[in-house]
N, C-alpha and C positions, 0 to 999 in steps of 0.2 A: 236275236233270231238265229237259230242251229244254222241254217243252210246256206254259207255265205255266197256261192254263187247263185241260188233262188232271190235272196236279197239286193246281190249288186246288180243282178241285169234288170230288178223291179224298181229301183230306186233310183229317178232321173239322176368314250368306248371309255378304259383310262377314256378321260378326257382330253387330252393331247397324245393319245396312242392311236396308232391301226393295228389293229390286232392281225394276229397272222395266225392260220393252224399250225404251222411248226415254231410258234413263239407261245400260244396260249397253252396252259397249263388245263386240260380238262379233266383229263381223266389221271388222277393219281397214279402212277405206273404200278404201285403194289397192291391197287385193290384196296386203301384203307378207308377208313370209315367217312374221308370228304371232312368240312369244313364243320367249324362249330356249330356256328349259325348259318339260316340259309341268307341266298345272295338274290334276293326277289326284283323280279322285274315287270313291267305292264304292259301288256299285247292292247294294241290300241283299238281288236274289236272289242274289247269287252267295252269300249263306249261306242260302239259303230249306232245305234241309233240316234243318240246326242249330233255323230258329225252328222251323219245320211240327213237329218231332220234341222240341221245347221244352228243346234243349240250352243252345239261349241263348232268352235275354229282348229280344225287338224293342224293348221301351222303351228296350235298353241299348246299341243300335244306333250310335250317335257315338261312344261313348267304346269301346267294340268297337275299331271303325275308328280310332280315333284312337291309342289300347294295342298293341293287336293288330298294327296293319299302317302307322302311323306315316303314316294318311291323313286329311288333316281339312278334308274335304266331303263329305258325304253322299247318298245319291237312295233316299228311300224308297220302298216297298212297299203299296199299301194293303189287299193281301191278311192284312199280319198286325194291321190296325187296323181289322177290320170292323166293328165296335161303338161306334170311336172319331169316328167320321167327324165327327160333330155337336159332339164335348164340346170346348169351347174351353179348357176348365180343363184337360186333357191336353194340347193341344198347345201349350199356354203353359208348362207342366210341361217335354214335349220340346223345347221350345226354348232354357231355361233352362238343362236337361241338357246340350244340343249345347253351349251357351257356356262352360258350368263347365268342358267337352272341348276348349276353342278349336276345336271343327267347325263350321263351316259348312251350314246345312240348305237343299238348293240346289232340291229338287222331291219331286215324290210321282209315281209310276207309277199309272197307276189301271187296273186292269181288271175287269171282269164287271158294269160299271154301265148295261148297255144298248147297243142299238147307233144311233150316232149319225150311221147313213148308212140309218135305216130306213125303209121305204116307206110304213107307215102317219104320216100324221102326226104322232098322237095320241104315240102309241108314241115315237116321235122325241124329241119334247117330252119326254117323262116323262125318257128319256134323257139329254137334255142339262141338266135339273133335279137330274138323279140326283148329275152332276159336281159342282155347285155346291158341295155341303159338303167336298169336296177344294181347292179353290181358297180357299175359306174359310178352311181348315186351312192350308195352304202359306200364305197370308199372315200368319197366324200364325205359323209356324215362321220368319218371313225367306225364305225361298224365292222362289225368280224365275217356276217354272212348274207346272204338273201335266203328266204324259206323258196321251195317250191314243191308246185304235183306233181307226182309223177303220173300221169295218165296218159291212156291211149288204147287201143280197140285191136283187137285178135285174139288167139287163142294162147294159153302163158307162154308157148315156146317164141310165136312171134313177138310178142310183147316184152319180151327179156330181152332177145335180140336188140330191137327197136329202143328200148330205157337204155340198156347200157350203150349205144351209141350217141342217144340225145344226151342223157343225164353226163357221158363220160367227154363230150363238146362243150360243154356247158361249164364241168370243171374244169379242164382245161384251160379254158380264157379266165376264169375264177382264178386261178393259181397264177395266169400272171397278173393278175391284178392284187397277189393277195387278201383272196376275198371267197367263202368258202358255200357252197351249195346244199344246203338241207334239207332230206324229204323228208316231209311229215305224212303219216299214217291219215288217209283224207278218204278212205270208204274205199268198194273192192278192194283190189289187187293192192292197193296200196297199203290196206290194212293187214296185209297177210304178209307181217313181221319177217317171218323165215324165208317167203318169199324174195323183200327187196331187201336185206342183208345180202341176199346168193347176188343179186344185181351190184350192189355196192365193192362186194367180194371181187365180181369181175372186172368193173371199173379199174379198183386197184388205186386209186388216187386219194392222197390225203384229203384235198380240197372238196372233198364230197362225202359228204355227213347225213347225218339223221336227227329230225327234232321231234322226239314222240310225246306223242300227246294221250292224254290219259284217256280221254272219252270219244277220241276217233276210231271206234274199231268196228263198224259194218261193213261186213264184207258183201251184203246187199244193196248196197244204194252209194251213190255217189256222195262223196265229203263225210260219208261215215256215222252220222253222231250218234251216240248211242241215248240220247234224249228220246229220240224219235222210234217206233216198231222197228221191227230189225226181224228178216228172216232169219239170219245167218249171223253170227259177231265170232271174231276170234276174241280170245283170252283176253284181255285188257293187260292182266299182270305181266303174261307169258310174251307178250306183245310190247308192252314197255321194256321187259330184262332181255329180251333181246338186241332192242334198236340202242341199248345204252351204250354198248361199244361203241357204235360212233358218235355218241350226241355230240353236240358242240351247241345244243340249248333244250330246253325241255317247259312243254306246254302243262302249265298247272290246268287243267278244264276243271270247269265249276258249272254246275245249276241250280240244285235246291240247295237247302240246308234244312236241319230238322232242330228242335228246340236249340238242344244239345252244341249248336255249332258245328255238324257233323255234315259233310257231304251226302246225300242219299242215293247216292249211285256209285259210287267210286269210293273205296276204302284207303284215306289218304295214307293212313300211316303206314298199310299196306307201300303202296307207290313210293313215298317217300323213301321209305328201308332200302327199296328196289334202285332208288336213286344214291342213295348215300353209300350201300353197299358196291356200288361201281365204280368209287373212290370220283363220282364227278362233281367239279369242283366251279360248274358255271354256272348262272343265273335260270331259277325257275322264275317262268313267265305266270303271271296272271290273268285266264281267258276265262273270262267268265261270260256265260251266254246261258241265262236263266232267264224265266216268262216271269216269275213273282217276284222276288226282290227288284229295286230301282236296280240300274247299271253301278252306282254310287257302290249302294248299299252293300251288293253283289262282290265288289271289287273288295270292300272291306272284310267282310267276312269271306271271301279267298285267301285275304293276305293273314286274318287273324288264323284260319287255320294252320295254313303252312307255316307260321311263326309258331302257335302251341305242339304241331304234330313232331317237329322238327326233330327235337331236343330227345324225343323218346321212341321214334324211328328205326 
């Protein structure tokens, strides 16, 4: 299902490394063409029905991935860890589990913690305190980042304001934990690429990134996806080869496929080119959220694309 916070409020690294931003290698400094092959990793909703419906066990997540679909990095969820947030002796546990899997545990997605572009101050803070036990957690697991929204309510001047002081608190404790903060493009204002670059700009902090996603771009509706009517959508491309300057991960989205193995909404080799041409050199994620293929199914043929598109990119 496209809408993950419609969903979750209806539904009762190296492997001996911490990655750091000013250790990991993202972005080629000369702009060359990136890696041979891509470096794929699995975003744990594209099985979010399996856990929500408790066909599978989110503890069981790496080696899923790792059995299952012969992928060994991971990006979790922290919608199915809601009770986990704080316990260190669980995610010493999962990260134990990723290593027994040779997976890699590279981030945490975080939603429903607040909004970290809110007008009140107070509220703000509460917000941006809310993350902390995510970042906490990811640096436990070996992890490089935590994803987050940026959202929050006014008109763009107050809302710039308001982001770059929650998003710029947020990296802050992020940097001393070495552990780095990433918006991804999740509908409005968020989708508007030129927009939160100008916010990132002002930030000025390394520890605060961007993880763009190919099929979040409605700048009508909340979380964005372009599955669904769309008043309004910025650029998809124009909006990827922007945010690539600071990735430090990048959202493969997926939903149909047509005979051909071809995406039908998103022109992969398109994006791909866009990725490899920004000389970036970290893990494309696998987020597949299609109604027709199984979740399984889905996941493969994401991965078989981005493996055939790669090469000729």
């Amino acid at each position: 299902m496209s809408n993950r916070r419609h969903f979750i409020r209806n539904t009762a690294l190296g492997i001996a490394a911490v990655y750091s931003p000013m250790a990991f290698s993202w972005l080629d400094p000369n702009r060359s063409i990136g890696i041979s092959k891509p470096r794929i990793s699995l975003a744990q909703w594209s099985l979010n029905r399996a856990f929500f419906a408790g066909d599978l066990n989110p503890e069981h997540f790496a080696r899923i991935a790792a059995e299952d679909y012969q992928i060994q990095a991971v990006e979790y969820v922290n919608a199915f860890y809601t009770d986990k947030g704080k316990d260190n002796a669980f995610w010493k546990k999962m990260r134990q589990s990723a290593e027994d899997a040779g997976v890699q545990s590279l981030l945490i997605m975080v939603d429903d913690e607040g909004e970290l572009g809110a007008k009140n101050d107070s509220k703000r803070v509460i917000a941006v305190e809310n993350h902390y036990k995510w970042i906490e957690a990811v640096k436990i697991l070996g992890g490089h980042s935590i994803r987050v929204n940026a959202f929050g309510k006014g008109n763009r001047k107050q809302l710039k304001g308001a982001l770059t002081d929650g998003l710029g608190r947020l990296a802050e404790f992020g940097k001393s934990m070495e552990v780095s903060v990433l918006v991804e493009n999740h509908g409005l204002h968020t989708s508007d690429a030129e927009y939160m670059v100008s916010i990132i700009k002002e930030v000025d902090n390394p520890y605060l990134g961007t993880l763009p996603d190919f099929g979040n771009w409605c700048l009508s509706a909340e979380w964005g996806s372009i599955q669904n009517p769309c008043d309004e959508q910025y650029d998809p491309y124009r909006g990827v080869n922007e945010m690539m300057r600071y990735a430090k991960g990048v959202s493969a989205k997926s939903y149909e496929f047509d005979d051909l193995g071809e995406e039908t909404r998103i022109n992969y080799q398109q994006m791909l080119s866009i990725v490899k041409r920004a000389g970036y050199r970290g893990y494309v994620g696998i987020e597949y959220e299609g109604k027709y293929l199984s979740e399984p199914d889905g996941i493969r043929a994401t991965k078989k694309l981005i493996e055939k598109t790669w090469e000729k990119a």
